[in-house]
C-alpha atoms as an extended CHARMM CRD file, in Angstrom:
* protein
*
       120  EXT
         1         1  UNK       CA              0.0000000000        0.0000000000        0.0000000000  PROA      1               0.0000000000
         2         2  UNK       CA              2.6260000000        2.6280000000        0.8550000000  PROA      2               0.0000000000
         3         3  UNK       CA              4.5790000000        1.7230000000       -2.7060000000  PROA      3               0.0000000000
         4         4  UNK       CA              1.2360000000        2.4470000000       -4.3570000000  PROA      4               0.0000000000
         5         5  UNK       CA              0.6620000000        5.8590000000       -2.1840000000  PROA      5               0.0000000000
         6         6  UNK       CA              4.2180000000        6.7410000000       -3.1670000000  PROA      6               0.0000000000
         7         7  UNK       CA              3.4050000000        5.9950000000       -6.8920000000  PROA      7               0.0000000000
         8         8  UNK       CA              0.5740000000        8.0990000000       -6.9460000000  PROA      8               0.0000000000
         9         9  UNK       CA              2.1060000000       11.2060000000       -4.8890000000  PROA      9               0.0000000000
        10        10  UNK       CA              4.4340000000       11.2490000000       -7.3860000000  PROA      10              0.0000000000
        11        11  UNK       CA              2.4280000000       11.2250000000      -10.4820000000  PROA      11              0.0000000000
        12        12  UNK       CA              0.2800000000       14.2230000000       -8.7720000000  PROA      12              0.0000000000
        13        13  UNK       CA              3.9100000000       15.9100000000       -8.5410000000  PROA      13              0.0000000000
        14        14  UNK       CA              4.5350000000       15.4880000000      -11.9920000000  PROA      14              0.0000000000
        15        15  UNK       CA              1.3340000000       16.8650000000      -13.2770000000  PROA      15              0.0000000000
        16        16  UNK       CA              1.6550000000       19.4430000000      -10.7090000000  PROA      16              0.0000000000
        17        17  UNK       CA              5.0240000000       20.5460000000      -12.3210000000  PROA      17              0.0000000000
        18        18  UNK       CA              6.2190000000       18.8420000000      -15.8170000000  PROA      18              0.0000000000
        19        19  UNK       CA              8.5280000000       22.2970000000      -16.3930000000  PROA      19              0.0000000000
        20        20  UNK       CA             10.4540000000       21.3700000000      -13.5330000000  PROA      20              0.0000000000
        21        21  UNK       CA             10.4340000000       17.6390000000      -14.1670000000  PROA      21              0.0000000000
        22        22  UNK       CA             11.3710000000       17.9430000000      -17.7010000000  PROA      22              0.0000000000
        23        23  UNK       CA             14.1430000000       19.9480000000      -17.3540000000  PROA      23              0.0000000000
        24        24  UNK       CA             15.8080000000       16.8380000000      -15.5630000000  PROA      24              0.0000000000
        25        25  UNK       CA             14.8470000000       14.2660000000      -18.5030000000  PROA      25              0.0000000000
        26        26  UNK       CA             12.0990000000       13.1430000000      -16.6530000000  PROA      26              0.0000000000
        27        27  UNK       CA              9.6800000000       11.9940000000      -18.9890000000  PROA      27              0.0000000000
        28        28  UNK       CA              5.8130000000       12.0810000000      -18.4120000000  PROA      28              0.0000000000
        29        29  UNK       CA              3.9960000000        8.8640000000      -17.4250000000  PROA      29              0.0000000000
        30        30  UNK       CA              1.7790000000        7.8700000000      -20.6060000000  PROA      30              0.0000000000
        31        31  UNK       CA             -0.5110000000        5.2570000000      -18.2590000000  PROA      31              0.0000000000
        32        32  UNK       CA             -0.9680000000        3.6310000000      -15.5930000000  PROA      32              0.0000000000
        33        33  UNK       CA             -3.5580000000        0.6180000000      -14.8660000000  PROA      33              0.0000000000
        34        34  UNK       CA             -5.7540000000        0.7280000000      -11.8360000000  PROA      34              0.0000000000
        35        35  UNK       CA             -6.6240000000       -3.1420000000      -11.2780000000  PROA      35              0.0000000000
        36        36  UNK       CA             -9.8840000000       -4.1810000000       -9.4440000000  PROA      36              0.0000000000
        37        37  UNK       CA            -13.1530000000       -5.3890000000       -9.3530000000  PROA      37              0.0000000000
        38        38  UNK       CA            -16.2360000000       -3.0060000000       -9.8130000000  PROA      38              0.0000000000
        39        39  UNK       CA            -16.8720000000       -0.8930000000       -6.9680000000  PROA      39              0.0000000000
        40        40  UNK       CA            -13.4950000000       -0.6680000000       -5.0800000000  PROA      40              0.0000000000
        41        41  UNK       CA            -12.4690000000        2.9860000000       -6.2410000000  PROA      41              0.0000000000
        42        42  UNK       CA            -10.8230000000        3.1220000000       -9.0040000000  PROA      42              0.0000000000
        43        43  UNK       CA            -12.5700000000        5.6540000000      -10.8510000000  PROA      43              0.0000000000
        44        44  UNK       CA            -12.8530000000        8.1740000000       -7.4360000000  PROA      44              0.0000000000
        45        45  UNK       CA             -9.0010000000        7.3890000000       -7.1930000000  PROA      45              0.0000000000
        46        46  UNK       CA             -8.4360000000        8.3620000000      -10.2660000000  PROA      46              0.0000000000
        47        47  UNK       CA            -10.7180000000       11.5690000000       -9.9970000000  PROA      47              0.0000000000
        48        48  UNK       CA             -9.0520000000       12.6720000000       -6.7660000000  PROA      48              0.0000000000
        49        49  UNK       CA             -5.6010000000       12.5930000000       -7.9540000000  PROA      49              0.0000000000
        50        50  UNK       CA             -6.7940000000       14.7620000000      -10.5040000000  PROA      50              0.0000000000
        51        51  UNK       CA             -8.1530000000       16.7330000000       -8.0110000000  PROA      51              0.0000000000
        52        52  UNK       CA             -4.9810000000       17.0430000000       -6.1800000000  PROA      52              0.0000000000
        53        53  UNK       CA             -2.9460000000       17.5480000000       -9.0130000000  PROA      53              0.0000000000
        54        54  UNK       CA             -5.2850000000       20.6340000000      -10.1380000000  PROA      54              0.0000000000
        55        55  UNK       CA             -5.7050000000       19.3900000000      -13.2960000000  PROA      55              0.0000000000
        56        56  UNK       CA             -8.8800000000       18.4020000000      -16.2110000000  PROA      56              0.0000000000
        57        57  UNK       CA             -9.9620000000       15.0420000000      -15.7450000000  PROA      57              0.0000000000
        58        58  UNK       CA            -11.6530000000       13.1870000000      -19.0600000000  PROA      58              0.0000000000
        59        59  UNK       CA            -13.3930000000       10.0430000000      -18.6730000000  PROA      59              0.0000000000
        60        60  UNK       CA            -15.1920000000        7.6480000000      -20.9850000000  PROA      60              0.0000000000
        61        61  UNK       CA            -16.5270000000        4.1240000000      -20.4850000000  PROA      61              0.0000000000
        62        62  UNK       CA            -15.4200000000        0.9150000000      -22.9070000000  PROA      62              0.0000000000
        63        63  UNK       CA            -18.6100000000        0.6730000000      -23.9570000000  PROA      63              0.0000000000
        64        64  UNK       CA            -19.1850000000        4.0750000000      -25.6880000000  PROA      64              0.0000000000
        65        65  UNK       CA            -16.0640000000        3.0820000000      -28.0570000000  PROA      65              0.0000000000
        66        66  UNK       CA            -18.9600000000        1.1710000000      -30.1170000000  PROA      66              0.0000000000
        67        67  UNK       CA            -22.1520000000        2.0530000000      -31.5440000000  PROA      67              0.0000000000
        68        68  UNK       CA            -24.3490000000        1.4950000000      -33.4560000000  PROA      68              0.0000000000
        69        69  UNK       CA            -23.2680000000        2.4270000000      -36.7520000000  PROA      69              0.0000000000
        70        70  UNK       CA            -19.4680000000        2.2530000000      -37.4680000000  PROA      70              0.0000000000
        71        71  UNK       CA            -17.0600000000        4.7710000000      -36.8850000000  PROA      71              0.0000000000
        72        72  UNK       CA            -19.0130000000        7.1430000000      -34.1750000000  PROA      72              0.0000000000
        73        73  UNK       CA            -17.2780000000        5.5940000000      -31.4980000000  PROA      73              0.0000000000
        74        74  UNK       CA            -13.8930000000        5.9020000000      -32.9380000000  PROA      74              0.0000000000
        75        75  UNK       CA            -14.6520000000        9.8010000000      -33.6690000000  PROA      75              0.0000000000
        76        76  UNK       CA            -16.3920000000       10.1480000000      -30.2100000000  PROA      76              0.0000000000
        77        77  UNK       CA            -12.4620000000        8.8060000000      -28.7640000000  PROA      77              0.0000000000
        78        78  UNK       CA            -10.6300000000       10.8570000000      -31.4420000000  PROA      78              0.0000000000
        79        79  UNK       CA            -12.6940000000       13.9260000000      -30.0170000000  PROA      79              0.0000000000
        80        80  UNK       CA            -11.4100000000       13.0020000000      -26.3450000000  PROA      80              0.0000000000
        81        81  UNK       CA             -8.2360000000       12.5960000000      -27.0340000000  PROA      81              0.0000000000
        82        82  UNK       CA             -8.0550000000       15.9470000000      -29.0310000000  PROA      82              0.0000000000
        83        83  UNK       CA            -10.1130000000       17.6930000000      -26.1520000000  PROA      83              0.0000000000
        84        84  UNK       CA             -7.0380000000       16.1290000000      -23.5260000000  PROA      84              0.0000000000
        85        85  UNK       CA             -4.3140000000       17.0460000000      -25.8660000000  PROA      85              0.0000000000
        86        86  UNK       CA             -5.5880000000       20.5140000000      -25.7470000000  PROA      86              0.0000000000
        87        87  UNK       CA             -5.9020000000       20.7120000000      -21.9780000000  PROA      87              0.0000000000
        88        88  UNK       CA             -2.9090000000       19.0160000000      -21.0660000000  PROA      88              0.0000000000
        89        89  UNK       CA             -1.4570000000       18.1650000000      -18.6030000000  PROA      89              0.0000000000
        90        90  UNK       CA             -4.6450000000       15.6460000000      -17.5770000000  PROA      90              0.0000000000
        91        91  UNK       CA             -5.8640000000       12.4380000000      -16.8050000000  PROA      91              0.0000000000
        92        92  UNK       CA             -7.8710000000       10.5450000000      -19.3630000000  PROA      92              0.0000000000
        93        93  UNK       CA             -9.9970000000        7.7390000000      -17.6910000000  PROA      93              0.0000000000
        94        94  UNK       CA            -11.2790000000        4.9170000000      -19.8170000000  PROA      94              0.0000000000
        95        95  UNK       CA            -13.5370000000        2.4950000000      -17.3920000000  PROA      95              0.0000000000
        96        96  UNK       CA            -14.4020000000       -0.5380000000      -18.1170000000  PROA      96              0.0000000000
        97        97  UNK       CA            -11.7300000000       -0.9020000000      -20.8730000000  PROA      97              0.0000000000
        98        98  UNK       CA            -11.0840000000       -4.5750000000      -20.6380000000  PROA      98              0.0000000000
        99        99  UNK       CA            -14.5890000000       -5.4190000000      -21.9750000000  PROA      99              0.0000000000
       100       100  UNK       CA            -13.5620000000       -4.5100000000      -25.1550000000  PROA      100             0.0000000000
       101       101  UNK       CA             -9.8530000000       -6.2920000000      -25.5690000000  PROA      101             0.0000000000
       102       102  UNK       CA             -9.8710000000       -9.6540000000      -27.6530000000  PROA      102             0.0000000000
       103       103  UNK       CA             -7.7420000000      -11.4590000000      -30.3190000000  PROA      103             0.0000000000
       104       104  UNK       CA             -6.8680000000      -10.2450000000      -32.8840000000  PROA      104             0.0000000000
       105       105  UNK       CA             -8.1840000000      -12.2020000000      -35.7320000000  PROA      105             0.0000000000
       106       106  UNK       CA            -10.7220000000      -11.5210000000      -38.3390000000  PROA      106             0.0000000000
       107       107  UNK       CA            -14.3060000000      -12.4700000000      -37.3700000000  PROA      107             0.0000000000
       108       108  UNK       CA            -16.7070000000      -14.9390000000      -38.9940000000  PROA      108             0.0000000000
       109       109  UNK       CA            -16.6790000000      -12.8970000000      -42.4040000000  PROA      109             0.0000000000
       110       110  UNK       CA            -13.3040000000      -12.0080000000      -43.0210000000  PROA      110             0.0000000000
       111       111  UNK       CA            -13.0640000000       -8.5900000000      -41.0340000000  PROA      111             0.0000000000
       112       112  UNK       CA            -12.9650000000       -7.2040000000      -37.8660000000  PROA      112             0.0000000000
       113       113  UNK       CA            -15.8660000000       -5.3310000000      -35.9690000000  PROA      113             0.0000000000
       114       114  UNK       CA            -15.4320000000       -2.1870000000      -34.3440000000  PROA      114             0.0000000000
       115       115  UNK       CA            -14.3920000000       -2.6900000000      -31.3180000000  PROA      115             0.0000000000
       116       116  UNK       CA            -11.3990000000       -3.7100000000      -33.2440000000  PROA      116             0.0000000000
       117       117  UNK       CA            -11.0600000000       -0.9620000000      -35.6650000000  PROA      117             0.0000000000
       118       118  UNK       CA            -11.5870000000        2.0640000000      -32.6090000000  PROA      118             0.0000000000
       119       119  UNK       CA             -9.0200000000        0.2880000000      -30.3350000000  PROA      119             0.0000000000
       120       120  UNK       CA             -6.1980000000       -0.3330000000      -32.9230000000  PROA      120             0.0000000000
């Protein structure tokens, strides 16, 4: 537990100052994975560090990467990102992300769904 506190106290001292971080080669973290079942915190975690940190925090669920016709989901994740990039430094939140990962080989017909397609 007090690896995990220390983890986190240092990613909110990162995103409270990347100038000062970056000028020693530091580079910022690009994810990390909060592992759990439903209902343990994760996504309040997740909210209070950006809370502490003072910075945006973006969140979107696995299952609004598909819909029903093709592509919205991808653009509706293209759109986050772009709205993140533009208010960095923040957190970006997916839930439920691991509802969506499978193998990656074509499906009955010859091509993949989109699931797929948005995630790759």
């Amino acid at each position: 537990v007090d690896e995990a506190k220390f983890e986190l106290q240092e990613v909110v001292s990162f995103l409270k100052n990347p100038g000062s971080y970056g000028r020693l080669g530091a580079h910022v973290p690009k994810g990390i994975l909060l592992v759990g079942p439903p209902g343990t915190g994760k996504t309040l975690l997740a909210r209070a560090v950006a809370g502490e940190a003072g910075v945006p925090f973006f969140s979107i669920s696995g299952s609004e990467f598909v819909e029903l016709f093709v592509g919205v989901g991808a653009a509706r994740v293209r759109d986050l990102f772009e709205q993140a990039r533009k208010a960095a430094p923040c957190i970006i939140f997916i839930d439920e992300l691991d509802a969506l990962g499978r193998s990656r080989v074509p499906g009955a017909f010859g091509g993949y769904d989109e699931k797929e397609q948005t995630l790759n």
